[in-house]
C-alpha positions in Angstrom: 0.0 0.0 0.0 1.5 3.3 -0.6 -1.4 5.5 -1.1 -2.5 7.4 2.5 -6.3 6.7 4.2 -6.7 10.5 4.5 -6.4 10.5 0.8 -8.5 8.0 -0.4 -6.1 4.5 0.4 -6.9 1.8 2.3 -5.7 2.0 6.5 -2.9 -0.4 7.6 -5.1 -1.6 10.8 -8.5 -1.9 11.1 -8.8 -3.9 14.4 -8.9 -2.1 17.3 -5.8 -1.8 19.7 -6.4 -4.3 23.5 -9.4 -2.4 24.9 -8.0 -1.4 29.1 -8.5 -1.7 31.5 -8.3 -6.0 31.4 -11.1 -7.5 33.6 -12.5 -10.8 34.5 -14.6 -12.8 37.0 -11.7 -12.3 39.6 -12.1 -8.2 39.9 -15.9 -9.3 39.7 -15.3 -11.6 42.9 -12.7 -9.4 45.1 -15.9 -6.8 44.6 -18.6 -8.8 45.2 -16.5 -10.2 48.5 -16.0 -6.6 49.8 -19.9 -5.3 49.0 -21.3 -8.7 51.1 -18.6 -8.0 54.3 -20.4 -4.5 54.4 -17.5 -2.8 54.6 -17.4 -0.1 51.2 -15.5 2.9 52.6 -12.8 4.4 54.0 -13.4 4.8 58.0 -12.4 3.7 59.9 -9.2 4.2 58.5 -7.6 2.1 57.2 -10.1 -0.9 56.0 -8.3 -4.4 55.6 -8.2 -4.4 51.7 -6.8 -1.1 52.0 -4.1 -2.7 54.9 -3.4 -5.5 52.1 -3.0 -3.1 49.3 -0.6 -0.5 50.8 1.3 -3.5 52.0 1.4 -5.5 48.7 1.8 -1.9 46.5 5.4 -1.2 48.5 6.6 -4.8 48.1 6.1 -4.8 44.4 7.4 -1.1 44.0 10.2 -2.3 46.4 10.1 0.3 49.6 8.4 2.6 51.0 5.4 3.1 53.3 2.3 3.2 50.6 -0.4 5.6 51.9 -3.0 4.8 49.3 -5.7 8.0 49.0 -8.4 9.0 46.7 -5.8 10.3 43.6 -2.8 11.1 42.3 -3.0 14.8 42.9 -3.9 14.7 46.8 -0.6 12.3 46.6 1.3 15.2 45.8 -0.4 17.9 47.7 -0.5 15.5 51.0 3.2 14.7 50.3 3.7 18.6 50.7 1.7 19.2 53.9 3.1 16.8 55.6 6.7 18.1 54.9 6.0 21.7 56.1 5.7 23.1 52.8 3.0 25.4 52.4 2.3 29.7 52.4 4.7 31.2 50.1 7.5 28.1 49.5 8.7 27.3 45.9 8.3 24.0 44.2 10.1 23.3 41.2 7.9 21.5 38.6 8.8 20.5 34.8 7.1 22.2 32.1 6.6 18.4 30.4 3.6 17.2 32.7 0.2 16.6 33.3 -1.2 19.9 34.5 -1.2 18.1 38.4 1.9 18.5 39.0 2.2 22.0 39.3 -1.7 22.5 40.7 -0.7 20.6 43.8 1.7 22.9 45.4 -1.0 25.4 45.3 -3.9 23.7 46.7 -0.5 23.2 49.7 -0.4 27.1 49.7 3.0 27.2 47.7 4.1 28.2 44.6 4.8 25.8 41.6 8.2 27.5 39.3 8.5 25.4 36.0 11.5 25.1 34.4 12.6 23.0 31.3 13.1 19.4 30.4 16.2 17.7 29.2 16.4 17.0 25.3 17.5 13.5 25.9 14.7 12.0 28.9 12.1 15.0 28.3 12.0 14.6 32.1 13.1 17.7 34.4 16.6 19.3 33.6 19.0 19.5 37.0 20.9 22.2 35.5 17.3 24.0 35.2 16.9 23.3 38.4 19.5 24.5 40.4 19.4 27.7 38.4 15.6 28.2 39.4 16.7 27.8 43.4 16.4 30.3 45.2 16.2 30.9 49.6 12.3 29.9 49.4 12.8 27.1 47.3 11.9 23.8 49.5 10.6 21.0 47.0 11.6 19.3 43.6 8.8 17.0 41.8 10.7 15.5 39.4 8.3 13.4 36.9 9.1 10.1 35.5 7.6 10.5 31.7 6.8 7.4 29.4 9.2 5.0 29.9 12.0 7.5 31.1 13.0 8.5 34.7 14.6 11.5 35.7 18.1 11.9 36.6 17.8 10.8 40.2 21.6 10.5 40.8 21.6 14.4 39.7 18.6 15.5 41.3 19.1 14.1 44.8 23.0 15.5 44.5 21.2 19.0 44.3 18.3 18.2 47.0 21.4 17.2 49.2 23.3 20.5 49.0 20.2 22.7 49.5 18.1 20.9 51.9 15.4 20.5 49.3 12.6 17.6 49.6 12.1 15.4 46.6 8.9 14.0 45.4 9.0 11.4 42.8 5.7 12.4 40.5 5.7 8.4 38.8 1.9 8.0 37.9 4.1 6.7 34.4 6.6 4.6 36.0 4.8 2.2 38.1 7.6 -0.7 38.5 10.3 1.3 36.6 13.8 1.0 38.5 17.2 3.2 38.5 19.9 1.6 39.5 17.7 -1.2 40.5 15.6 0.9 43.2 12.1 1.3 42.9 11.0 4.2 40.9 8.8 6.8 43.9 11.5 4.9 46.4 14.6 7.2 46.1 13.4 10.7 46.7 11.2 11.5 49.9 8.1 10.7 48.6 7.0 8.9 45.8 3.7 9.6 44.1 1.6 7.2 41.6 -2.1 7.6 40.2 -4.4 4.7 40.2 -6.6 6.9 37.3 -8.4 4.4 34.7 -5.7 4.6 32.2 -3.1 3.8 34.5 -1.4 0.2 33.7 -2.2 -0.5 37.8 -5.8 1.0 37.8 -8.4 1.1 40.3 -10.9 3.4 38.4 -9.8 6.3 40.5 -6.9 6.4 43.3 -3.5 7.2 44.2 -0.6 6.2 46.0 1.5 7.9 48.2 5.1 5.9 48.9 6.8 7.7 51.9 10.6 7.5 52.9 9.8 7.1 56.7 7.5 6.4 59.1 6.9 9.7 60.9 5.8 11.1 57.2 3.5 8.4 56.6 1.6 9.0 59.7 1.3 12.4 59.0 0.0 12.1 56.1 -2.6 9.2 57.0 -3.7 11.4 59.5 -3.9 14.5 56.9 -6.3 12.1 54.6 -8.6 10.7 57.6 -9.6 14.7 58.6 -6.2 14.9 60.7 -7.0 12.0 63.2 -3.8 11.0 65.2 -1.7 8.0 63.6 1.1 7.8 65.5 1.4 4.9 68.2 0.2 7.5 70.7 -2.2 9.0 69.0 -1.2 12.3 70.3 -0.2 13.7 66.9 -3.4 15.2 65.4 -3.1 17.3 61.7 -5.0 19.9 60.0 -6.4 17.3 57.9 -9.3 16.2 55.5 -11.3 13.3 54.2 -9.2 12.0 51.2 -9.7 7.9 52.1 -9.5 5.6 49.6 -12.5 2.9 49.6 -12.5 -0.1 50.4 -14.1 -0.8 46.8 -11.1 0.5 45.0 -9.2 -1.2 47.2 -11.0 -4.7 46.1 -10.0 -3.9 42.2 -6.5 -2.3 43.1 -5.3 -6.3 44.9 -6.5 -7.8 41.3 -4.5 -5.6 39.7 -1.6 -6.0 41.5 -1.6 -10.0 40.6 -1.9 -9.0 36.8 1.1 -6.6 36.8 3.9 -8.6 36.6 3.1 -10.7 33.9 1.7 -7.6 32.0 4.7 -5.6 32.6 7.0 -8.3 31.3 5.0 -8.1 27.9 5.0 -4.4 27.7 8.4 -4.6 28.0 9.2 -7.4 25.5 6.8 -5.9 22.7 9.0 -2.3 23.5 12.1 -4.0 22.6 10.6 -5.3 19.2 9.4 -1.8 18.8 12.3 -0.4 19.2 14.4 -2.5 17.1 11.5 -2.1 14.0 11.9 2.1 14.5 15.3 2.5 14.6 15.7 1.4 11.2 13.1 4.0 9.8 14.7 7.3 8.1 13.0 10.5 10.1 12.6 8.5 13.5 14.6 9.2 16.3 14.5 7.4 20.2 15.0 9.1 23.1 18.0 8.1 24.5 18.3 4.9 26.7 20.1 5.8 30.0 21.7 2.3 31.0 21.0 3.6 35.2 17.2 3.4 34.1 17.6 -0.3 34.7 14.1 -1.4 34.4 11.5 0.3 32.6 7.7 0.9 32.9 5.7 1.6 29.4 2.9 3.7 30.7 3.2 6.0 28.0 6.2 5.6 25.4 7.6 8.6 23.2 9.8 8.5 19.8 10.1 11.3 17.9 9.7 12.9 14.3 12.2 14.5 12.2 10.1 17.5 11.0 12.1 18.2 8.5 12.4 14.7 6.7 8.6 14.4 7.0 7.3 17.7 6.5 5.4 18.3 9.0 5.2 18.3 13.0 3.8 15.8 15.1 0.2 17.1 14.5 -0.4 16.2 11.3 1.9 13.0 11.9 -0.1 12.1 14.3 -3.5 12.9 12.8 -2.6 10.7 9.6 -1.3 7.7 11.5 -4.9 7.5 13.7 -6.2 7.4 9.9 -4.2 4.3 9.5 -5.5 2.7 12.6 -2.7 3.7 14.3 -3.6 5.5 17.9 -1.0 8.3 18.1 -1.3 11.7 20.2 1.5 14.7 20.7 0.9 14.4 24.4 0.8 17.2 26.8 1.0 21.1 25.8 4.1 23.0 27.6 2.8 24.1 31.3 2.6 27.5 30.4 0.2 27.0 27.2 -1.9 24.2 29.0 -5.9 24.6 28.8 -6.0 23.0 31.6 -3.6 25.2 33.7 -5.2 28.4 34.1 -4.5 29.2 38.1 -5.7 33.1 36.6 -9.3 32.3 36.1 -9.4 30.7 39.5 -9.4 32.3 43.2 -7.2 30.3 44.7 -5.0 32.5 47.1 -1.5 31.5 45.3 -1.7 32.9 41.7 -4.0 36.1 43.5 -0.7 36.7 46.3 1.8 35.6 43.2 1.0 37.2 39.9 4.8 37.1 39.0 5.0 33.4 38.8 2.0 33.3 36.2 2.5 35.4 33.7 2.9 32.9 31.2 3.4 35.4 27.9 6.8 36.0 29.3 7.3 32.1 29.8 10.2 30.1 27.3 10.7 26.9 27.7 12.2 25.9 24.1 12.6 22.0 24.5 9.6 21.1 26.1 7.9 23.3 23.4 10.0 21.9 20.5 9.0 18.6 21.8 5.3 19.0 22.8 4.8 21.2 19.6 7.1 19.9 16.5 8.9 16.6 17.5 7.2 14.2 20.1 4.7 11.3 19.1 3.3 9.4 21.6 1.6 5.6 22.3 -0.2 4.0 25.0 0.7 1.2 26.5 -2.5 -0.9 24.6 -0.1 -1.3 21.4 2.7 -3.5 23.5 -0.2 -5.5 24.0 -1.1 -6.3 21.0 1.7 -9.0 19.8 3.8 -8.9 17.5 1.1 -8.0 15.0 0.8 -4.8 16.5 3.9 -3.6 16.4 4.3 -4.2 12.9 1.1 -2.9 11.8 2.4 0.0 13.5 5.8 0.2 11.6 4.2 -0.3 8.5 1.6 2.8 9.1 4.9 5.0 9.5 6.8 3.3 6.6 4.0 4.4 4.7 4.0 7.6 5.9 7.6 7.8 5.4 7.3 6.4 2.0 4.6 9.4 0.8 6.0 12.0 2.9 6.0 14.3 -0.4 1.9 14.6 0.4 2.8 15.2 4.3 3.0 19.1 3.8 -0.4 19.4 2.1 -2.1 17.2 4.4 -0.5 19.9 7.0 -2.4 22.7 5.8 -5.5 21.1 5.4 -5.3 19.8 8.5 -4.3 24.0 9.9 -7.1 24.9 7.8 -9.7 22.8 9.9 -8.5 23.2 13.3 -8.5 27.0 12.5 -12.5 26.8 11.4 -12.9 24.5 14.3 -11.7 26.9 16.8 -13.5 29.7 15.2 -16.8 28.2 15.1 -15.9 26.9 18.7 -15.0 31.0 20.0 -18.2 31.9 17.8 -20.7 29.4 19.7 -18.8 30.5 23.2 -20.1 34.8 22.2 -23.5 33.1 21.3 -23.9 31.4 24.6 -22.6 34.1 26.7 -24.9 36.7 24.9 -28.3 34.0 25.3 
């Protein structure tokens, strides 16, 4: 085939990629068991599948005290609390993320400075960070991004030398490892989402993994409305209801039998993957850092050479999901986000901080190279789809490569639409507001 499905040809796939999350009569029977014992939510806290999870969820991480909550933003925003940070502090966030990461620290009181990601991981730049430190700085969330972990060696070096606490932000890297330790293990807290799409899923839910034992207590107590935790139960918090149910709980133990087997064919399929792209002109992989020494394919990234292909990811992307190919371009850069807009709120931070949010004056050139030219990326249902997949995959962008000469038309086509799209949108917006 060499002629293109958005002009006319026939697609390379037409089954649909593994449906997730997976599902059988056992999730069925852990649920059904925990609605008959009566026992659905959260309190008193902690339930016994909750007990079971937290304790099976650190053994397969391997470390940490798991705190499991109701998602993997509390995580983040608990993790902070219970550290002290809060009115006024500085947390350094990357500019590469979901738009969580840096809505955390303010729902904690503090203030979320992004900097820029490094070309090679597209996770959080050290040198980035220690330029953004400054006397109020007291918290680095590095985030672990599609199959690629931060530097940890570099980023705990700097945490060292200013006294800085370090959350690990790895709702991507569930069982990813650097230099064999657990990723969410090595900085002071480690944070992982539970969300649908996660590849350990409970619906809705979130982990916290914390370093030691007097931070775990605080932050159970900060999730069960500040009730005491510690063996005297003198220590009460300022704290909230963000239990976890015993429900989510019931799905979350099923999970965690299915992940190892599951990871080990994520990771098999990846290596095929790989070995297919790297022998496709105008395809580049990120670099493979050998510290990252087991990895976790939540999300994965290659990317384009615009140049070569000419266009950007966009229109990459939008005529591979013509071939039956599911690709997307991933998150905007934190300062061009929809869906980070702390000025049309009234929380307290962005109100006290204007400074930090004006994000016109905002550069951040690789994560917007990468999130607006370069990256494509895959969920994890394609290294679950066999060998077939893969290829069906390597064929869609062999063909793509192959009648890359039509690529730039396609491009403005495809401008030419989104532009009427986003007029007629802003158009229907003025008629609403006038009605």
């Amino acid at each position: 085939m060499s002629e293109l499905a958005l002009l006319g040809g026939q697609p390379v796939r037409s089954e649909p990629y593994p449906r997730w999350p997976v599902f059988d009569d056992a999730e069925i029977q852990s649920i059904t068991k925990t609605v008959l014992s009566g026992r659905w939510g959260g309190s008193p806290h902690p339930g016994p599948n909750t007990v079971e999870f937290a304790t099976k969820f650190s053994e397969l991480i391997g470390g940490g005290i798991a705190v499991p909550m109701i998602n993997g933003t509390i995580t983040m925003e608990v993790a902070l609390r219970a550290a002290g940070i809060g009115w006024g502090d500085k947390v350094i966030v990357p500019a590469y993320t979901f738009q969580a990461t840096a809505a955390a620290p303010m729902a904690a009181g503090a203030i979320p400075v992004i900097v820029d990601i490094s070309p090679d991981s597209y996770c959080i730049d050290p040198i980035a960070v220690e330029r953004a430190i400054t006397s109020k700085t007291k918290a680095i969330i590095v985030v672990h991004i599609a199959a690629q972990m931060a530097d940890m060696d570099a980023v705990m070096d700097i945490a060292k030398a200013h006294n800085l606490i370090v959350i690990e932000d790895a709702a991507h890297a569930h069982g990813a490892c650097w230099r064999g330790m657990g990723s969410g293990t090595i900085g002071d807290f480690g944070s992982f989402s539970l969300h649908s799409a996660k590849i350990i899923t409970t619906g809705e839910g979130g982990v916290l993994l914390c370093k030691d034992e007097e931070m775990a207590e605080l932050a159970a107590s900060i999730i069960d409305c500040g009730r005491a935790k510690d063996p005297e139960k003198v220590n009460f918090t300022m704290g909230v209801n963000y239990r976890w149910s015993e429900l989510h709980a019931a799905l979350g133990l099923v999970a965690l039998e299915r992940f190892p087997e599951q990871m080990a064919q994520r990771s098999q399929m990846a290596d095929y993957l790989e070995e297919c792209l790297s022998e496709i002109p105008g395809i580049r992989l990120l670099k493979r850092d050998p510290r990252l020494t087991r990895r976790s394919l939540y999300r994965y990234i290659f990317n384009i050479d615009t140049e070569h292909f000419g266009c950007n990811n966009d229109t990459f992307s939008f005529a591979m999901v013509a071939e039956g190919i599911p690709f997307d371009t991933g998150y905007p850069p934190m300062h061009r986000y929809h869906l980070f807009q702390p000025q049309l709120s009234k929380l307290a931070v962005p109100a006290a901080f204007p400074e930090f949010f004006d994000f016109d004056a905002m550069s951040f050139p690789v994560t917007e190279t990468a999130s607006e030219k370069e990256s494509i990326w895959m969920s994890e249902s394609i290294f679950r789809s066999g060998r077939q997949g893969i290829e069906d995959l390597v064929r869609g962008i062999q063909k793509l490569e192959r009648n890359r000469d039509k690529l730039p038309q396609i491009a403005e086509d495809y401008a030419v639409q989104v532009e009427t799209i986003n007029q007629n949108t802003k158009m229907l917006k003025r008629g609403v507001k006038k009605a």
